[in-house]
DRENDO-1510 file (C-alpha; in Angstrom, 1 decimal, always signed):
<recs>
REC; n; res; u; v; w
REC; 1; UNK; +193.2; +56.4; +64.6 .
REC; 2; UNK; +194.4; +55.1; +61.5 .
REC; 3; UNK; +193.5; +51.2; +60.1 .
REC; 4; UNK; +191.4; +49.0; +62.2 .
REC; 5; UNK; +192.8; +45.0; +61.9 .
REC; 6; UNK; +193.1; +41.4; +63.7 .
REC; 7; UNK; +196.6; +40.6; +64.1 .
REC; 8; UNK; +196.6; +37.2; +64.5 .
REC; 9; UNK; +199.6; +35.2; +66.1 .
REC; 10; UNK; +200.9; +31.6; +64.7 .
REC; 11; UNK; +202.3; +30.3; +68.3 .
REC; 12; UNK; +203.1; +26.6; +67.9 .
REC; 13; UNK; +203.6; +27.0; +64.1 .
REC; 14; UNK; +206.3; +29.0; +64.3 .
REC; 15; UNK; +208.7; +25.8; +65.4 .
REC; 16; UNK; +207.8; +24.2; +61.8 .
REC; 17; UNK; +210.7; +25.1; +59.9 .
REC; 18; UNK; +210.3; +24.0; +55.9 .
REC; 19; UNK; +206.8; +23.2; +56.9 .
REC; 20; UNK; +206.0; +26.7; +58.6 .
REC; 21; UNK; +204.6; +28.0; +54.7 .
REC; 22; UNK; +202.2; +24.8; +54.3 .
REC; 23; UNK; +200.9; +25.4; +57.8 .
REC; 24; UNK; +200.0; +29.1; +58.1 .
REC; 25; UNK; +198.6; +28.7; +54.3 .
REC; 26; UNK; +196.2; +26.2; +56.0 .
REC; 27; UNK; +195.2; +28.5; +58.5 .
REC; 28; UNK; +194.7; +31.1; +56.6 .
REC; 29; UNK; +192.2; +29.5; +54.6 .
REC; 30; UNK; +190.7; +28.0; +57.4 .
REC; 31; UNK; +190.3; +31.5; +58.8 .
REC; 32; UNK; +188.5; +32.5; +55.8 .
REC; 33; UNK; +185.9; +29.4; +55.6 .
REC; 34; UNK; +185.1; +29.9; +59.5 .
REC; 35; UNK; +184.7; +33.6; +58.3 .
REC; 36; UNK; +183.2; +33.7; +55.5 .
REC; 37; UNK; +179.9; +35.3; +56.4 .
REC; 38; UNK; +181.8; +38.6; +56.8 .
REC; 39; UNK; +182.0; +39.5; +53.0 .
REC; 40; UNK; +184.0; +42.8; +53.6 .
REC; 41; UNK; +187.1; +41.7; +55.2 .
REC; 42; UNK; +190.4; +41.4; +53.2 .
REC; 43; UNK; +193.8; +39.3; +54.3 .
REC; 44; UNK; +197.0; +40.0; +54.2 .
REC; 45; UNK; +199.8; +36.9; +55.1 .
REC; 46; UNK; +203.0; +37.5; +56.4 .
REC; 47; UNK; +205.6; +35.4; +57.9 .
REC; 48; UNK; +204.8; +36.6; +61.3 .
REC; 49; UNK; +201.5; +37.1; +61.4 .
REC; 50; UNK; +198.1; +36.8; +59.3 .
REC; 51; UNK; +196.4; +40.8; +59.4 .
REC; 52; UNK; +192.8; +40.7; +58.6 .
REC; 53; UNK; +191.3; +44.1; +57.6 .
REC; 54; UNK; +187.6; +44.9; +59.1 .
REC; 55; UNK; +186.7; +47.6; +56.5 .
REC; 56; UNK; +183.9; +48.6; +59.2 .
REC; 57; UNK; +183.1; +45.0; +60.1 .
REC; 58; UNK; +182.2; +44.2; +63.6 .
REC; 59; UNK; +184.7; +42.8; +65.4 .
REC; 60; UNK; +182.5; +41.7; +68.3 .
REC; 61; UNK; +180.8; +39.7; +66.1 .
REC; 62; UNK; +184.5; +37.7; +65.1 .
REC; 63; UNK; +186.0; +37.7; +67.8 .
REC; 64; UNK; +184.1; +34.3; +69.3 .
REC; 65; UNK; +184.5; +32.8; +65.9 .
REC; 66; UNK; +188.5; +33.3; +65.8 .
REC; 67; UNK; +188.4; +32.0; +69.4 .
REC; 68; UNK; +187.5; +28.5; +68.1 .
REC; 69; UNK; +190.1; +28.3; +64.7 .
REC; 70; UNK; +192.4; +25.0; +65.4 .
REC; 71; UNK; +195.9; +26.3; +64.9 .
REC; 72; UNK; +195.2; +30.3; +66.0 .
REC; 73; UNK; +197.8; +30.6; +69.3 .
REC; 74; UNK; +196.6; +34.3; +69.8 .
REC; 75; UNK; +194.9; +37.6; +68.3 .
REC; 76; UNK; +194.4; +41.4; +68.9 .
REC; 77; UNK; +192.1; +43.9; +67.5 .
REC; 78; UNK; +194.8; +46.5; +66.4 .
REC; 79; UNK; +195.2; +50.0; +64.5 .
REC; 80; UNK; +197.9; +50.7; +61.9 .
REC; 81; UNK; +199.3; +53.8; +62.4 .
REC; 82; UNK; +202.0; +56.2; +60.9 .
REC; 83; UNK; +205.5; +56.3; +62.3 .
REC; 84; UNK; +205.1; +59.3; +63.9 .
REC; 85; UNK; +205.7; +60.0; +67.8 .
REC; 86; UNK; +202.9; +62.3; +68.3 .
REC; 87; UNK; +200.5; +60.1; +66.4 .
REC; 88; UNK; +201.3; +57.3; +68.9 .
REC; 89; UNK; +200.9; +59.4; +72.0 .
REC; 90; UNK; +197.8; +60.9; +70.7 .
REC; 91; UNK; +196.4; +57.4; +69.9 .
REC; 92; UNK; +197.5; +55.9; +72.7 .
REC; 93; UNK; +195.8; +58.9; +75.2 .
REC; 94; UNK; +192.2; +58.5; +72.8 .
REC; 95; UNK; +192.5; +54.5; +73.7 .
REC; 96; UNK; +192.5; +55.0; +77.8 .
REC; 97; UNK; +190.0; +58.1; +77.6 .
REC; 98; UNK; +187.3; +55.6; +76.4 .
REC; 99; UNK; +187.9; +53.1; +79.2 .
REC; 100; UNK; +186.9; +53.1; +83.1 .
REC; 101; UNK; +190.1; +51.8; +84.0 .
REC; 102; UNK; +192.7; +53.1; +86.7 .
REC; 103; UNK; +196.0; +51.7; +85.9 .
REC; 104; UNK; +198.3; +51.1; +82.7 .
REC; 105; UNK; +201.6; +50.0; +81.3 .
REC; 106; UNK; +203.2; +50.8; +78.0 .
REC; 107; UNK; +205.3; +47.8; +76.2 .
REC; 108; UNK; +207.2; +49.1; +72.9 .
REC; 109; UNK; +208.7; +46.9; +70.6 .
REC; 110; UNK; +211.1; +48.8; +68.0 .
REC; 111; UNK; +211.9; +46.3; +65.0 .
REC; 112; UNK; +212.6; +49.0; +62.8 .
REC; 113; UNK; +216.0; +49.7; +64.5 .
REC; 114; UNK; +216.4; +53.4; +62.3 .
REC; 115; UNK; +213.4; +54.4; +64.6 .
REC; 116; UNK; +215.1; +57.7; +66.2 .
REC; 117; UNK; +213.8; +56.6; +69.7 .
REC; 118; UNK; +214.4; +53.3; +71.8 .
REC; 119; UNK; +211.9; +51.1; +73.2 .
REC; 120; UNK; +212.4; +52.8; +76.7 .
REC; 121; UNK; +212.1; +56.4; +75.5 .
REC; 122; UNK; +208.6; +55.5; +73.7 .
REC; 123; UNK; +207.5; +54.2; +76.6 .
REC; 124; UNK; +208.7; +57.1; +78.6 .
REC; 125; UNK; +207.1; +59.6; +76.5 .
REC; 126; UNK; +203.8; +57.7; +75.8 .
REC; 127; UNK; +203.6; +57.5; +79.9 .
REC; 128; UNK; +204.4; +61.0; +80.6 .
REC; 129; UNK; +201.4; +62.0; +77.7 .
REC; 130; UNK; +198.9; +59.7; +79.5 .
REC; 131; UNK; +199.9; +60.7; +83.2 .
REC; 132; UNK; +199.7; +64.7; +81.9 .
REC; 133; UNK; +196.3; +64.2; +80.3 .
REC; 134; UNK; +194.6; +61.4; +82.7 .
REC; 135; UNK; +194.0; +60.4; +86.4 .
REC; 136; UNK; +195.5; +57.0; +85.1 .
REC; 137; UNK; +198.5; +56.1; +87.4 .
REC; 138; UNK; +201.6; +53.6; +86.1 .
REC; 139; UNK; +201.7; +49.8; +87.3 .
REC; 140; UNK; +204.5; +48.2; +85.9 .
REC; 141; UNK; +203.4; +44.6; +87.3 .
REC; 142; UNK; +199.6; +44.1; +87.1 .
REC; 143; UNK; +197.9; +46.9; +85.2 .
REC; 144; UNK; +194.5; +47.5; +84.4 .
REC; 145; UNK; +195.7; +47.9; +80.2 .
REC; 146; UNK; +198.5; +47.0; +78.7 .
REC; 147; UNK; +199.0; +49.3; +76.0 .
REC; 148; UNK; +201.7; +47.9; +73.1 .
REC; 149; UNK; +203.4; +49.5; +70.8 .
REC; 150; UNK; +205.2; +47.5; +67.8 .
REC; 151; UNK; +207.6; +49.6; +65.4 .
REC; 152; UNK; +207.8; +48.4; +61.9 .
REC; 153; UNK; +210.0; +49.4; +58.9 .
REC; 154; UNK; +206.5; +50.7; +57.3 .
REC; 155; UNK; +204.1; +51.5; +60.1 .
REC; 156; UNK; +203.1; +51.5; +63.3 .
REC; 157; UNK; +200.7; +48.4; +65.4 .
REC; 158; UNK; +199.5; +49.9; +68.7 .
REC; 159; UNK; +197.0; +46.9; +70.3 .
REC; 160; UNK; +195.5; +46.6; +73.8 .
REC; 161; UNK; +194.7; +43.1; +74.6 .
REC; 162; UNK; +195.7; +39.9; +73.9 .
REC; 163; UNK; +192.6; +37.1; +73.3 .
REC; 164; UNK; +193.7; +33.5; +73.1 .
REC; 165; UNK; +192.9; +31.1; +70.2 .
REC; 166; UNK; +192.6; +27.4; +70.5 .
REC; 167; UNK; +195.8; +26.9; +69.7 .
REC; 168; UNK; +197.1; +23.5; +67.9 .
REC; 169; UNK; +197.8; +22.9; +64.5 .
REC; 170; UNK; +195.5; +24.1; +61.6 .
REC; 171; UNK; +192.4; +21.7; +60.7 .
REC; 172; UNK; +193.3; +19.1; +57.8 .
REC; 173; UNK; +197.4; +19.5; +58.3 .
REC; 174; UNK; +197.8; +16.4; +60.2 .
REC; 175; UNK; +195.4; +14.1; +57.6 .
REC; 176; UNK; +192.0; +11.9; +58.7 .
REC; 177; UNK; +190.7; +10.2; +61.2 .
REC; 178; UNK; +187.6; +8.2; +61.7 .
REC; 179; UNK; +185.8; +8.7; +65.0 .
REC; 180; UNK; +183.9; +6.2; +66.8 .
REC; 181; UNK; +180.7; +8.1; +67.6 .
REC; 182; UNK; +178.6; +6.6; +69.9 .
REC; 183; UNK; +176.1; +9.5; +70.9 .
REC; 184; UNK; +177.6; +10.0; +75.0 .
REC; 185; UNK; +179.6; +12.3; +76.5 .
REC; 186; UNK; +182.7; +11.3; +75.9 .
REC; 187; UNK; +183.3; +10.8; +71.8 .
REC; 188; UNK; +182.3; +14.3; +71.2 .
REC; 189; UNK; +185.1; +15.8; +73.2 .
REC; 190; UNK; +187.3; +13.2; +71.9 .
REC; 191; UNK; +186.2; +14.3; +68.5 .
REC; 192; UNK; +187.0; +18.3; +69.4 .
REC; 193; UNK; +190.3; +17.3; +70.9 .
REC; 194; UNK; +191.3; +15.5; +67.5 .
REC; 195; UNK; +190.3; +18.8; +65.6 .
REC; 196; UNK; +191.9; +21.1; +67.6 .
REC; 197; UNK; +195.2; +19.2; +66.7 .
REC; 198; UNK; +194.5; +19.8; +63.5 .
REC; 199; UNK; +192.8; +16.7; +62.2 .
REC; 200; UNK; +190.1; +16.3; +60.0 .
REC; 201; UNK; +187.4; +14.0; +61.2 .
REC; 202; UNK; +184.8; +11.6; +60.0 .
REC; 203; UNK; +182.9; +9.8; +61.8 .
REC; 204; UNK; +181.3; +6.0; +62.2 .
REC; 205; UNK; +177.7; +5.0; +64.1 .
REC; 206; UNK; +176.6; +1.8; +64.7 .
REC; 207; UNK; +173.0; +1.6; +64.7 .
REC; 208; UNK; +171.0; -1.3; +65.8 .
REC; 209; UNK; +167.3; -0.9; +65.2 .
REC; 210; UNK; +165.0; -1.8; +65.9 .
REC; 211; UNK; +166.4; -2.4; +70.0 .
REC; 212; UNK; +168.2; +1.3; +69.5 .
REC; 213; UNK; +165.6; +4.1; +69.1 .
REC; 214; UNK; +166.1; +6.5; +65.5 .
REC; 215; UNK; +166.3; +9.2; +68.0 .
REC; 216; UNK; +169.8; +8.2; +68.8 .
REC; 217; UNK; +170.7; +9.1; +64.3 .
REC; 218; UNK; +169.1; +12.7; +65.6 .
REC; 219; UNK; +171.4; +12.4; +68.5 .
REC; 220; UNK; +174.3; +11.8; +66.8 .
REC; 221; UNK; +173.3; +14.4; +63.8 .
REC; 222; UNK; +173.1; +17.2; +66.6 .
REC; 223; UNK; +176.3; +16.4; +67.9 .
REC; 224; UNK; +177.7; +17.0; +64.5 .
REC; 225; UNK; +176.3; +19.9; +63.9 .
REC; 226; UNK; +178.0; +21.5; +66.5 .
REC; 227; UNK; +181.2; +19.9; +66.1 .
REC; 228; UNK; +181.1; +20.7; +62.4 .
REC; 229; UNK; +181.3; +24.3; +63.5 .
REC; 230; UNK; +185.2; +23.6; +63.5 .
REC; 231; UNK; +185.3; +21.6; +60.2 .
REC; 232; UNK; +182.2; +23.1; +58.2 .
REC; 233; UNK; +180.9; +19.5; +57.5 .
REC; 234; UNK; +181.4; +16.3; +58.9 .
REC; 235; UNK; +180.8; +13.1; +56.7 .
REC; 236; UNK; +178.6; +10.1; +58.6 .
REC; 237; UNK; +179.1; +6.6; +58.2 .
REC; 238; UNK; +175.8; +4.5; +59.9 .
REC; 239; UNK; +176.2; +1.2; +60.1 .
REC; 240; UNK; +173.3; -1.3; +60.3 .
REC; 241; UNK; +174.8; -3.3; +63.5 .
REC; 242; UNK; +171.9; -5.5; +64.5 .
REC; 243; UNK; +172.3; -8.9; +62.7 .
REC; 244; UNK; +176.2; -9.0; +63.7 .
REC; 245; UNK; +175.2; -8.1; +67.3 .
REC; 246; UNK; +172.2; -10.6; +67.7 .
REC; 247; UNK; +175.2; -13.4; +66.5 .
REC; 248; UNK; +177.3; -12.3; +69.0 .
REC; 249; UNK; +174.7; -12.7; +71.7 .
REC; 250; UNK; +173.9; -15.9; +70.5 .
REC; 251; UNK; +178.2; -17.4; +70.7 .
REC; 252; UNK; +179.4; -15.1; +73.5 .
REC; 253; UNK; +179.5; -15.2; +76.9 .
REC; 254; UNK; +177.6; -12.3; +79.1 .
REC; 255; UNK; +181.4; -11.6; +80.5 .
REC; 256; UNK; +182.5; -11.5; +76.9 .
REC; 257; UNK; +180.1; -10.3; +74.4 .
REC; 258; UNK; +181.2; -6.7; +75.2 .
REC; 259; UNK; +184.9; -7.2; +74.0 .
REC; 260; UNK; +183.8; -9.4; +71.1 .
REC; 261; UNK; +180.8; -6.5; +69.7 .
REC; 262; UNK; +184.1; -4.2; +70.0 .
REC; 263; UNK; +186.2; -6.0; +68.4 .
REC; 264; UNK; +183.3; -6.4; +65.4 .
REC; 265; UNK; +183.6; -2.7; +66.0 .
REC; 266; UNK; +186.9; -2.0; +65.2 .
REC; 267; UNK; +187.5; -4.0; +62.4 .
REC; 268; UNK; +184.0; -2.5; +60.3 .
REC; 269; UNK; +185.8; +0.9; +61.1 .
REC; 270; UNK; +189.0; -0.7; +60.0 .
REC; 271; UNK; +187.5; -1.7; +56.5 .
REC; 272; UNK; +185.5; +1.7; +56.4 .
REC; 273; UNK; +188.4; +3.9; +57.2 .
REC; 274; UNK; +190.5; +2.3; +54.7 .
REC; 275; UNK; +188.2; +2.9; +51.4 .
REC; 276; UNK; +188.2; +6.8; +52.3 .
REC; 277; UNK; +191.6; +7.4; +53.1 .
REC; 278; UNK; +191.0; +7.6; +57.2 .
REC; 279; UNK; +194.8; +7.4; +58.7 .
REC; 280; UNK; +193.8; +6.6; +61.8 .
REC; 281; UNK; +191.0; +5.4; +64.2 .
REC; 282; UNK; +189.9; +7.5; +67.0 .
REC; 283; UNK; +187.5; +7.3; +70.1 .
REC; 284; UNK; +186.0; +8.8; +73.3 .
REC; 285; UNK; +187.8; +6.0; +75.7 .
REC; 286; UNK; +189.1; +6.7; +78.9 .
REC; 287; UNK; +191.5; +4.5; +80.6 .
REC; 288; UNK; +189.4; +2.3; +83.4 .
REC; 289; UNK; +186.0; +4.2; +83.0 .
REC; 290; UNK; +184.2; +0.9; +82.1 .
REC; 291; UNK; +185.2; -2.7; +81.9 .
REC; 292; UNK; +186.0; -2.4; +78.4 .
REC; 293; UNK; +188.3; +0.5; +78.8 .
REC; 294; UNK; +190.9; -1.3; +81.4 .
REC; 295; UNK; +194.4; -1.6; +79.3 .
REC; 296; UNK; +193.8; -5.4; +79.0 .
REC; 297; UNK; +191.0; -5.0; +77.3 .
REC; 298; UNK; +192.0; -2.1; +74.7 .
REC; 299; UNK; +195.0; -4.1; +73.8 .
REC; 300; UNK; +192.9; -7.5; +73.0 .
REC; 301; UNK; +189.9; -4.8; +71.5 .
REC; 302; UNK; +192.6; -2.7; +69.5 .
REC; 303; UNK; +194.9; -5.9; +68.1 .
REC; 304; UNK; +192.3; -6.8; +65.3 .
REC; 305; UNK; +193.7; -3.1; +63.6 .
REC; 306; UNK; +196.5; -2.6; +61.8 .
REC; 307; UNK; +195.8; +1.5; +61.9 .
REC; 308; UNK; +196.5; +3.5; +64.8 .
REC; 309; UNK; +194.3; +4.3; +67.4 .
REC; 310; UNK; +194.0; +7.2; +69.4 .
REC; 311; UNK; +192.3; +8.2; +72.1 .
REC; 312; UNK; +192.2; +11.9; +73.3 .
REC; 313; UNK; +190.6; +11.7; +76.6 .
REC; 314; UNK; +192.9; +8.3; +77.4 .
REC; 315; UNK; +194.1; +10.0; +80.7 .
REC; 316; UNK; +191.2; +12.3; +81.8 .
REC; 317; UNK; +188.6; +11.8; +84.0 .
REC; 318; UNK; +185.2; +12.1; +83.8 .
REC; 319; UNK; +184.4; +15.6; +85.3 .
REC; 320; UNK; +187.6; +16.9; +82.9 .
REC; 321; UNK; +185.6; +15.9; +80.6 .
REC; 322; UNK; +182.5; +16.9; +81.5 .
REC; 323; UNK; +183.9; +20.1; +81.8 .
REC; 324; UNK; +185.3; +19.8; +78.3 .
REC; 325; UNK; +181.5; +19.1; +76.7 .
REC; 326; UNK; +179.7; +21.9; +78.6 .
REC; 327; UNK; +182.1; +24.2; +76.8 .
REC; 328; UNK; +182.1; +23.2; +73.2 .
REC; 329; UNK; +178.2; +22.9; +74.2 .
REC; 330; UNK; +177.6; +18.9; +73.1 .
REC; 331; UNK; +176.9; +18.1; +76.6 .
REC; 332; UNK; +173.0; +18.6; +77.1 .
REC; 333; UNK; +172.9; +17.1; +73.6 .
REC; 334; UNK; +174.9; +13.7; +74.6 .
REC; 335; UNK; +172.6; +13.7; +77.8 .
REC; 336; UNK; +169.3; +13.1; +75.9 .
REC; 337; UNK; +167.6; +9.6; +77.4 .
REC; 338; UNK; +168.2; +7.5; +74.1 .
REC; 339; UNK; +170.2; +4.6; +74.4 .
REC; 340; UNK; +173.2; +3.2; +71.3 .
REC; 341; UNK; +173.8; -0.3; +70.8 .
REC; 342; UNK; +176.8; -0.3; +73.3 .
REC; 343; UNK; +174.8; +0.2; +76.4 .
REC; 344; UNK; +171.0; -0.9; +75.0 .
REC; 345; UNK; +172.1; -4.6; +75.3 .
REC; 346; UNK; +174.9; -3.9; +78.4 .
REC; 347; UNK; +175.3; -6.9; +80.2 .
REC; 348; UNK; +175.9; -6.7; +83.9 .
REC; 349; UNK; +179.4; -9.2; +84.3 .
REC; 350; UNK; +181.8; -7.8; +82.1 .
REC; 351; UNK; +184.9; -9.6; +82.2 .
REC; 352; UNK; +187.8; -6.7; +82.6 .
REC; 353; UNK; +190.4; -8.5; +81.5 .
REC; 354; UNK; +189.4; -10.8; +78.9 .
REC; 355; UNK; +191.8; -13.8; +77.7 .
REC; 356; UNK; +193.0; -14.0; +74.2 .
REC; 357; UNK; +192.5; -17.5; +73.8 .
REC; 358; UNK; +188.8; -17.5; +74.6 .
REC; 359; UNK; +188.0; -14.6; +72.5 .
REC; 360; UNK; +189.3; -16.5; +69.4 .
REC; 361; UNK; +187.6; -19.5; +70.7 .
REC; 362; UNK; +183.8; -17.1; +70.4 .
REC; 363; UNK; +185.1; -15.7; +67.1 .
REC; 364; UNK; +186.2; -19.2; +65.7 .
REC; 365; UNK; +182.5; -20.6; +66.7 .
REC; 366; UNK; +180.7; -18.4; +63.8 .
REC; 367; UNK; +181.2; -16.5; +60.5 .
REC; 368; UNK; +181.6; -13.1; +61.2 .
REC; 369; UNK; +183.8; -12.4; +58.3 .
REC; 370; UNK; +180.8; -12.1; +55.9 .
REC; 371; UNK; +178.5; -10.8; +58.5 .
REC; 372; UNK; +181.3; -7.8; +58.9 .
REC; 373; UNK; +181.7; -7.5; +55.5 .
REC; 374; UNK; +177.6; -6.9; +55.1 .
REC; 375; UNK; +177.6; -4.2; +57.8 .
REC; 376; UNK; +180.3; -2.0; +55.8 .
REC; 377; UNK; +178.9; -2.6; +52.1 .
REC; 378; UNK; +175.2; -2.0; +53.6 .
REC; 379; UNK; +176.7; +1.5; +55.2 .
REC; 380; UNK; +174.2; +4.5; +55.3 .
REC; 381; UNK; +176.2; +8.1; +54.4 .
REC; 382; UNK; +175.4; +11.2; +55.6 .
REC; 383; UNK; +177.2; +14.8; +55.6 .
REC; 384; UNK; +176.6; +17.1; +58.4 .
REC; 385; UNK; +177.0; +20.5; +57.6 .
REC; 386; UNK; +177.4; +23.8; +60.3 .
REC; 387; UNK; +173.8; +25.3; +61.0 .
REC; 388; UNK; +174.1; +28.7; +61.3 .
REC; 389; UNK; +171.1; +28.5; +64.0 .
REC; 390; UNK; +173.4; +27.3; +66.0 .
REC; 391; UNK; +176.0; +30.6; +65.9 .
REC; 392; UNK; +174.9; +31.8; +69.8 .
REC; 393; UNK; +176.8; +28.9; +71.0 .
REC; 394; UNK; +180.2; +29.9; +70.0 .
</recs>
């Protein structure tokens, strides 16, 4: 066999147009961040496709890694060859010999349209090698490898298999969001979902100690760790919460202090947001999962913010996304028994559809302007980096 490479496929990105160059450049150099570790391999971008080089690197070891790059439709491990018919049959025989396998189809592509053979006669030829040489029998329909062959002006791709990426859009094309994090199930898959659209996230904590235990920061930190697998590092606003919430208790209803704390919520994240260039605002809710998530109460929540909101797992339910946290691995971590200031304080008769007029009558009765303000001038920053501990998991 000739060269050992990744070929890896741009799906989605191809329907980009004057954009398409701005986008693959972002994936390639998110490629090579999420890669980095492997000091060997060498790139080569084309319109098409990105072709990364192993130079005897183990592409076991990648392959996981590309699984997970935002923006990556498809790969395949695949050898360069010469155009040169018997090299291909030869190639193509050595591949099946190495596998217990019973069945096989061949797929040639001719692009170079001076190649002396069609598609139909390569695979003809290639078959008749394999079935003279093998006890491997033809199955046009569902075979045990698919064997294809791609002919270029200046070489030869011959590739076996097919391994999907995460698809999307490449991380940072689409701009910033600020994540509400609260530390549950639900905001970490919200946060994946953002970054697998291509969205760079940062996220916002409200911490209110000493009712919320610090184990809920360690929480939180965890969370991002793994998440930050995606993005390399994830920058963590904390936000001292617990004078602004104790005034809340102290004007608001039981029915109401839920969508008033939110509403304090949203507009710290507002003001935080907008002094680091955050386009948007983003969180974990799902439509009807708790009082506060019923659409009268996100549209009197929400109307305090003049950014967008969005809300990945809107429309899924909570075994999708369940499902969605066991495998990006945050959900044992967003299980742990410590409690945030959203649920620590929970009172029992929510109101789930609150009235405007009463909320402003609450919010009228104190100064939470100032008390808002202190929360975001007062705001604890971390950065979460990737911990290469952590590498088994993906």
């Amino acid at each position: 066999m000739n060269k050992e490479l990744i070929m890896v496929r741009y799906g989605e990105l191809v329907t980009k147009g004057k954009n398409r160059s701005d986008f693959i450049k972002a994936l390639y150099h998110n490629i090579k961040r999420m890669l980095k570790k492997f000091k060997t391999l060498t790139y080569e971008v084309k319109r098409d496709h990105i072709y990364i080089e192993l130079h005897e690197e183990n592409y076991e070891e990648i392959k996981p890694i590309l699984k997970n790059v935002s923006g990556l439709a498809s790969f395949s491990l695949v050898y360069k060859l010469e155009k040169d018919l018997e090299l291909i049959k030869t190639s193509c025989l050595e591949l099946l010999k190495n596998q217990n396998k019973k069945t096989f189809k061949i797929k040639a592509k001719r692009v170079d349209k001076t190649f002396p053979l069609h598609s139909d006669d390569i695979n003809r030829q290639v078959a008749k090698t394999i079935l003279q040489n093998t006890n491997y029998k033809v199955d046009v329909h569902n075979p045990d490898v698919l064997l294809s062959i791609t002919i270029r002006e200046d070489c030869v791709y011959l590739f076996e298999n097919e391994e999907k990426g995460l698809g999307g859009y490449p991380l940072g094309i689409q701009g910033k969001a600020l994540m509400l994090l609260s530390g549950g199930i639900d905001s970490p898959v919200a946060s994946y979902l953002m970054l697998r659209r291509g969205i760079q996230i940062e996220c916002i904590h409200f911490a209110s100690p000493p009712y919320t235990s610090t184990k809920v920061i360690d929480k939180i930190i965890d969370l991002l760790k793994i998440l930050s697998f995606y993005q390399g590092s994830i920058k963590l606003y904390i936000i001292p919460f617990t004078t602004l919430q104790k005034k809340i208790y102290e004007y608001a209803s039981e029915s109401y202090a839920i969508t008033i704390m939110r509403r304090m919520m949203y507009r710290i994240a507002e003001k935080v947001a907008l002094n680091n260039k955050c386009l948007i605002l983003g969180n974990g809710e799902s439509i009807g999962q708790v009082a506060s998530q019923t659409l009268v109460s996100m549209k009197e929540i929400e109307n305090v913010c003049t950014l967008p909101i969005i809300r990945p797992c809107a429309v899924l339910d909570k075994v999708e996304i369940i499902d969605i946290a066991r495998k990006i691995n945050t959900y044992d971590i967003s299980i742990r028994p410590y409690e945030d200031c959203c649920t620590i304080f929970e009172p029992k008769n929510v109101t789930t559809a609150p009235k405007k007029q009463r909320i402003l009558e609450i919010e009228n009765a104190f100064d939470f302007s100032s008390l808002v303000d202190e929360c975001v001038n007062n705001v604890e920053i971390k950065i979460i980096k990737y911990d290469e501990d952590l590498s088994e998991f993906f």
